[in-house]
ZADO-1210 file (C-alpha; in nm, 4 decimals, padded with zeros to 6 digits):
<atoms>
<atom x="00.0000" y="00.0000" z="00.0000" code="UNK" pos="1"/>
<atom x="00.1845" y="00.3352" z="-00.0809" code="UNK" pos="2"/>
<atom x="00.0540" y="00.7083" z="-00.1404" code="UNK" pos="3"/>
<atom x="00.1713" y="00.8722" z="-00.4519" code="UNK" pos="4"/>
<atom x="00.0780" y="01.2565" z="-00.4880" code="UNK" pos="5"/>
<atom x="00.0047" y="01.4240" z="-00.8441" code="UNK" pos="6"/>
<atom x="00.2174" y="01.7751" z="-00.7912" code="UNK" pos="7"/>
<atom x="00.1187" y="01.9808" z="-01.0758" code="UNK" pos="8"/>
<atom x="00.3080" y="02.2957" z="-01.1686" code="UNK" pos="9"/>
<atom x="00.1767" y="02.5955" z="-01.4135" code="UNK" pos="10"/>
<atom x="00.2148" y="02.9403" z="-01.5173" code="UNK" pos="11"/>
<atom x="-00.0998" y="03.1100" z="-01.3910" code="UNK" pos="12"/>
<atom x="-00.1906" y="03.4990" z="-01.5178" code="UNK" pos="13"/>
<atom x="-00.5214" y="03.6835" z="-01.3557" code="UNK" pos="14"/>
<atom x="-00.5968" y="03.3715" z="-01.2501" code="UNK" pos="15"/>
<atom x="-00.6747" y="03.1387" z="-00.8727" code="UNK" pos="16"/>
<atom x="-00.8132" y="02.8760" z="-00.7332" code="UNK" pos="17"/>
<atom x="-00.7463" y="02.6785" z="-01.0540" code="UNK" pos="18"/>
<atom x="-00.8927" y="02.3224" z="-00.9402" code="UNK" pos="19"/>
<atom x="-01.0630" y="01.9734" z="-01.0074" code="UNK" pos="20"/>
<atom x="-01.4518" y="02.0755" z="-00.9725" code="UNK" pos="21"/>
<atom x="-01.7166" y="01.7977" z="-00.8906" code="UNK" pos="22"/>
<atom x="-01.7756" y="01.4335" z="-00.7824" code="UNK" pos="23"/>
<atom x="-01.7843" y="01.3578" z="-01.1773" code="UNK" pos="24"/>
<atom x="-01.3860" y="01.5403" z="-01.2563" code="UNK" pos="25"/>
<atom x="-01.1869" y="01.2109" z="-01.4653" code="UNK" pos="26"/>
<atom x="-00.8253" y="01.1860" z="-01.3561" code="UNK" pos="27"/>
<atom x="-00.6572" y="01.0197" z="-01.6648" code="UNK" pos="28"/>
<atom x="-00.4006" y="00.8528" z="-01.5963" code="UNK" pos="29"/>
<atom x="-00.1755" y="00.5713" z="-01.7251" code="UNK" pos="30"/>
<atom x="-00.2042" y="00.2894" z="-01.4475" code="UNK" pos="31"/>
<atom x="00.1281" y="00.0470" z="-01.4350" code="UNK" pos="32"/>
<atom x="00.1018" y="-00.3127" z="-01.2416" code="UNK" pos="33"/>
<atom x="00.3428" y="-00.3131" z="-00.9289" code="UNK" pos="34"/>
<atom x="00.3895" y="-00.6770" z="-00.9867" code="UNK" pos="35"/>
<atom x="00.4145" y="-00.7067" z="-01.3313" code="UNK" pos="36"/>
<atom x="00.5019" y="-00.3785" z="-01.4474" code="UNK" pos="37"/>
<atom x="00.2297" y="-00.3364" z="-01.7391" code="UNK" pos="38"/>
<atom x="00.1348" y="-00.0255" z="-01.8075" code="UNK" pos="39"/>
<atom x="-00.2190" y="00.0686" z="-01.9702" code="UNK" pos="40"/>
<atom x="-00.1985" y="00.1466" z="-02.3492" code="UNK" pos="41"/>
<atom x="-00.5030" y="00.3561" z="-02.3255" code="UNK" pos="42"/>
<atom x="-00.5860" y="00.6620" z="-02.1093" code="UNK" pos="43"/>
<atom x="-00.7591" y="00.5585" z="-01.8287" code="UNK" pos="44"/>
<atom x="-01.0243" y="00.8007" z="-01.5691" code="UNK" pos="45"/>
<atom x="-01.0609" y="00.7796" z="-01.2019" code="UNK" pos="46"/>
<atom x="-01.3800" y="00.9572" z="-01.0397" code="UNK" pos="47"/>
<atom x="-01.4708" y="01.0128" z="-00.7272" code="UNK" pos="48"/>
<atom x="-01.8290" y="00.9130" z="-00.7764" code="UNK" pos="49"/>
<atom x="-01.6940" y="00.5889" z="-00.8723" code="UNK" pos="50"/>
<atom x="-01.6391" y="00.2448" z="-00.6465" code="UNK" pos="51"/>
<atom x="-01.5933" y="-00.1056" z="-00.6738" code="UNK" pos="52"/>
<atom x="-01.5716" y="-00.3794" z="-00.4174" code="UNK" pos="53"/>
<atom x="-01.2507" y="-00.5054" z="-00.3669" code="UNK" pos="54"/>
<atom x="-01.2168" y="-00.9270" z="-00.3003" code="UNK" pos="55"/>
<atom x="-01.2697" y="-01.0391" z="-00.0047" code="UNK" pos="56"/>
<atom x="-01.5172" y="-00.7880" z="00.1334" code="UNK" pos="57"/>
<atom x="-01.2052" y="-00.5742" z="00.2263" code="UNK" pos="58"/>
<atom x="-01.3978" y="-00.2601" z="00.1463" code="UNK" pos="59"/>
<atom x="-01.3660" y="-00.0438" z="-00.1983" code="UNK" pos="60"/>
<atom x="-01.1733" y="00.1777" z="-00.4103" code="UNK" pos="61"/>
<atom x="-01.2127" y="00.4181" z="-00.6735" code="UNK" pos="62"/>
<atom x="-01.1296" y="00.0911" z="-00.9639" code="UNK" pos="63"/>
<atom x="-01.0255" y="-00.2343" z="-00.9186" code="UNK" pos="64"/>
<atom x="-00.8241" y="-00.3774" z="-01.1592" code="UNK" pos="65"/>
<atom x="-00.7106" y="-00.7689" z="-01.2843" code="UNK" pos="66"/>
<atom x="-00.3931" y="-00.6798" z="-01.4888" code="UNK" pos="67"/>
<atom x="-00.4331" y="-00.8169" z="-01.8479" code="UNK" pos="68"/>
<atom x="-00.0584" y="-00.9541" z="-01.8246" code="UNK" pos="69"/>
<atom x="-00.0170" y="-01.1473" z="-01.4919" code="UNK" pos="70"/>
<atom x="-00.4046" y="-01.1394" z="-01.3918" code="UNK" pos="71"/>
<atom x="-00.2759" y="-00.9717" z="-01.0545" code="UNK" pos="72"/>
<atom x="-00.6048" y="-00.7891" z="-00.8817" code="UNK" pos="73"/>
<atom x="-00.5040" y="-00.4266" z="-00.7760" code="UNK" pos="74"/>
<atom x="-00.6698" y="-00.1331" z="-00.7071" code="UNK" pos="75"/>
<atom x="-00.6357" y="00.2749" z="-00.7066" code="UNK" pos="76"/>
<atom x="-00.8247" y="00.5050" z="-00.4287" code="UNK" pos="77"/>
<atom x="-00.8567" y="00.9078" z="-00.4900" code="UNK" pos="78"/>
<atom x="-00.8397" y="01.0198" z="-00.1552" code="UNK" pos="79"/>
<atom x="-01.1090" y="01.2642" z="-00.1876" code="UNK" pos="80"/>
<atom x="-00.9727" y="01.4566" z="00.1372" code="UNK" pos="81"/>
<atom x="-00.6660" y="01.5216" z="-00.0591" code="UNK" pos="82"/>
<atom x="-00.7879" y="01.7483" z="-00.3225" code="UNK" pos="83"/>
<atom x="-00.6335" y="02.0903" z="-00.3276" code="UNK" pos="84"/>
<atom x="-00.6661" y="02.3777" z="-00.5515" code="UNK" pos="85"/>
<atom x="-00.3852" y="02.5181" z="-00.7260" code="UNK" pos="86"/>
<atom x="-00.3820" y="02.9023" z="-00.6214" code="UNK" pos="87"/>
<atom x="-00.1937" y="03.2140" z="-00.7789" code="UNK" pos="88"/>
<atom x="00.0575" y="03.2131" z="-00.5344" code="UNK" pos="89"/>
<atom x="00.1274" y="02.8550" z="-00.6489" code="UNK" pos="90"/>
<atom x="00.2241" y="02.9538" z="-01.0024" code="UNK" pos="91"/>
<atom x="00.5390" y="02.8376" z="-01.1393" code="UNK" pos="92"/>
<atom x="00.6238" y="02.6030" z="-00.8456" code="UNK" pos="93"/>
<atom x="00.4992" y="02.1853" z="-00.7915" code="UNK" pos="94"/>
<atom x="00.2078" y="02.1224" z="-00.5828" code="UNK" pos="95"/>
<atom x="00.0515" y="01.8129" z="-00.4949" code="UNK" pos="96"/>
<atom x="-00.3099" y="01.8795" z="-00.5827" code="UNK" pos="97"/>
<atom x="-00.4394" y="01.4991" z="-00.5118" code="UNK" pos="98"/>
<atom x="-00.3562" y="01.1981" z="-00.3352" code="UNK" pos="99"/>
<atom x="-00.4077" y="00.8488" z="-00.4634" code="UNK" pos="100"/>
<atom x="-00.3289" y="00.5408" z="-00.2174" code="UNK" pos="101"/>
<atom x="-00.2457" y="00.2670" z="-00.4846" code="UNK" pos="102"/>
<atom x="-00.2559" y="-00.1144" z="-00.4032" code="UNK" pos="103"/>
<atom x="-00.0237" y="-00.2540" z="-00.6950" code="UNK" pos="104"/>
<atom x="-00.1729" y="00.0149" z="-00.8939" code="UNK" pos="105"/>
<atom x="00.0377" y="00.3431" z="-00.9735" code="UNK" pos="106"/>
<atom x="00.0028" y="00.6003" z="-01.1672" code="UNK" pos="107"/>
<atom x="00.2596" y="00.6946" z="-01.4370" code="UNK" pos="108"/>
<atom x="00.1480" y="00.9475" z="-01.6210" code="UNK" pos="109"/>
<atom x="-00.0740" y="01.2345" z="-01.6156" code="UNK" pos="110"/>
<atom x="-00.3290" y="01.4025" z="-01.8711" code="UNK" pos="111"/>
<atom x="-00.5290" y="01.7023" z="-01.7759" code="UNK" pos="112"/>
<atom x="-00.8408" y="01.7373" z="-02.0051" code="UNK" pos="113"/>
<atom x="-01.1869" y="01.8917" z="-01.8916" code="UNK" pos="114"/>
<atom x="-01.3521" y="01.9573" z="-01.5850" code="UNK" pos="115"/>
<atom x="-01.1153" y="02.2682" z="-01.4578" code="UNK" pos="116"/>
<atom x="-01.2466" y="02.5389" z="-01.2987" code="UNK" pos="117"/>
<atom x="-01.0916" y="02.8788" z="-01.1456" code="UNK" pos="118"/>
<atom x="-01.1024" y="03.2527" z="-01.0624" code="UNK" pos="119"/>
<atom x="-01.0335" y="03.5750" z="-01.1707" code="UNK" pos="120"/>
<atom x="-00.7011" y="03.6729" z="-00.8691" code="UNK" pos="121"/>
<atom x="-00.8403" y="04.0346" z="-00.8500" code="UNK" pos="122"/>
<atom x="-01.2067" y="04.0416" z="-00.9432" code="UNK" pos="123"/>
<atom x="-01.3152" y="03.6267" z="-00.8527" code="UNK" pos="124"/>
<atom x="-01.5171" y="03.5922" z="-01.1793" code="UNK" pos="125"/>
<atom x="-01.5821" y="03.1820" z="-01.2160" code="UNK" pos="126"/>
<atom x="-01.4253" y="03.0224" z="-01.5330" code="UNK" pos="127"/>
<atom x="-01.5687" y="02.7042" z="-01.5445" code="UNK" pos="128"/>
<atom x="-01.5352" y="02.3961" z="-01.7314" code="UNK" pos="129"/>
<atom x="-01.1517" y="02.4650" z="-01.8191" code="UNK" pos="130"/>
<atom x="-00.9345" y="02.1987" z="-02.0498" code="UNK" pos="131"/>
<atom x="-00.6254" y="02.1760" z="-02.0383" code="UNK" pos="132"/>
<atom x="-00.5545" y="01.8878" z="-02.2791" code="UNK" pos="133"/>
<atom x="-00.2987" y="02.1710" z="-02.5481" code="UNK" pos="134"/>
<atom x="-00.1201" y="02.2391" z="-02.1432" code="UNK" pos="135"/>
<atom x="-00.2320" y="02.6207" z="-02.2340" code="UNK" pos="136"/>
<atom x="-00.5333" y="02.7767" z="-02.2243" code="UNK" pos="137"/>
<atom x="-00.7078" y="03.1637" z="-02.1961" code="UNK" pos="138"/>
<atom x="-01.0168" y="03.3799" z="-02.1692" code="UNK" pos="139"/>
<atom x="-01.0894" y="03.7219" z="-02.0713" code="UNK" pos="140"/>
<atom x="-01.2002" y="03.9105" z="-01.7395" code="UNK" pos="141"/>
<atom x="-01.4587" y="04.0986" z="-01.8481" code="UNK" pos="142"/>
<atom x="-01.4598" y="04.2610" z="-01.4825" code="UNK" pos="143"/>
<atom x="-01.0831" y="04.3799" z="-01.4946" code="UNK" pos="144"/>
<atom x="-01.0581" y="04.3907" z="-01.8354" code="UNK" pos="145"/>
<atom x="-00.7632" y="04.1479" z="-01.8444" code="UNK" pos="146"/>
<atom x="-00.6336" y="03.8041" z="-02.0342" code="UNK" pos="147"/>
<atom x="-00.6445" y="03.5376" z="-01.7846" code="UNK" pos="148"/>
<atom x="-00.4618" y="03.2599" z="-01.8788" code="UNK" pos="149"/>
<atom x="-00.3183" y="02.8857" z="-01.7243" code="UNK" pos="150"/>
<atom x="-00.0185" y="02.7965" z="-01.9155" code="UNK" pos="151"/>
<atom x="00.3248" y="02.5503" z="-01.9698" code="UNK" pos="152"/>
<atom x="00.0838" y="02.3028" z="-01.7494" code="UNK" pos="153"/>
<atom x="00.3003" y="02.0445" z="-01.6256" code="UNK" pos="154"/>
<atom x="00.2820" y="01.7658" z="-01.3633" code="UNK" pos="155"/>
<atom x="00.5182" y="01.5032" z="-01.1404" code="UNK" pos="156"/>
<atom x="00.4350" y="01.2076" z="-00.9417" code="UNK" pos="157"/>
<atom x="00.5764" y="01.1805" z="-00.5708" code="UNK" pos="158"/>
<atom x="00.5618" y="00.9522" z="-00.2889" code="UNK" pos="159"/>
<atom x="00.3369" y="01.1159" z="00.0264" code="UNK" pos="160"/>
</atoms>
């Protein structure tokens, strides 16, 4: 059982609070087999509102898992309480904005698509469903008049 944190790290302009909004937000990630080592071909989402039972009646997790290679059951939890948004005063640095404890599950890579949402830093004018799939994206504060803008969107994985 091990913790691995998603540290994300961005350019931020105008903008706050830039974070993962609602129960239905996919993490896609590429998911690699501790025991094996297989790692998913295809993109793969986690969601909060999701769980499955794991064997045994040893509670749930976000997905369980048998790995197509060595038929290993394993399983990835978002830990919901981890969730953090990624603020102006953030910009430019690595910061874990989720936590995912991973039982022969981990995640190896990272792709932000839809679902973002932030604020205006000065005036706190919503932008919602941001995607970040190009790692670049902006818009305009009609309020202050201003580009706002998330770019060079880039992410690390670290052990907790």
């Amino acid at each position: 059982l091990q913790r691995i944190g998603l540290q994300l790290c961005a350019t931020l302009e105008n903008i706050t609070r830039l974070r993962a909004e609602g129960e239905d937000f996919r993490w896609y990630l590429k998911l690699k087999c501790g025991n094996c080592g297989e790692v998913s071909e295809k993109w793969q989402y986690l969601r909060l509102m999701d769980s499955a039972p794991l064997k045994g009646g040893r509670g749930s997790a976000t997905m369980v898992q048998k790995c197509k290679l060595c038929s290993r059951e394993n399983s990835i939890e978002i830990l919901s309480q981890t969730i953090k948004p990624y603020n102006a005063e953030d910009s430019e640095k690595f910061k874990t904005i989720v936590e995912f404890e991973c039982r022969g599950l981990e995640p190896v890579d990272f792709q932000p698509q839809a679902g973002f949402a932030a604020e205006g830093a000065e005036s706190g004018t919503p932008f919602n469903d941001i995607n970040l799939l190009e790692k670049d994206w902006n818009d305009y504060d009609e309020k202050t008049k201003e580009s706002v803008g998330i770019y060079e969107v880039t992410h690390k994985f670290v052990k907790c």
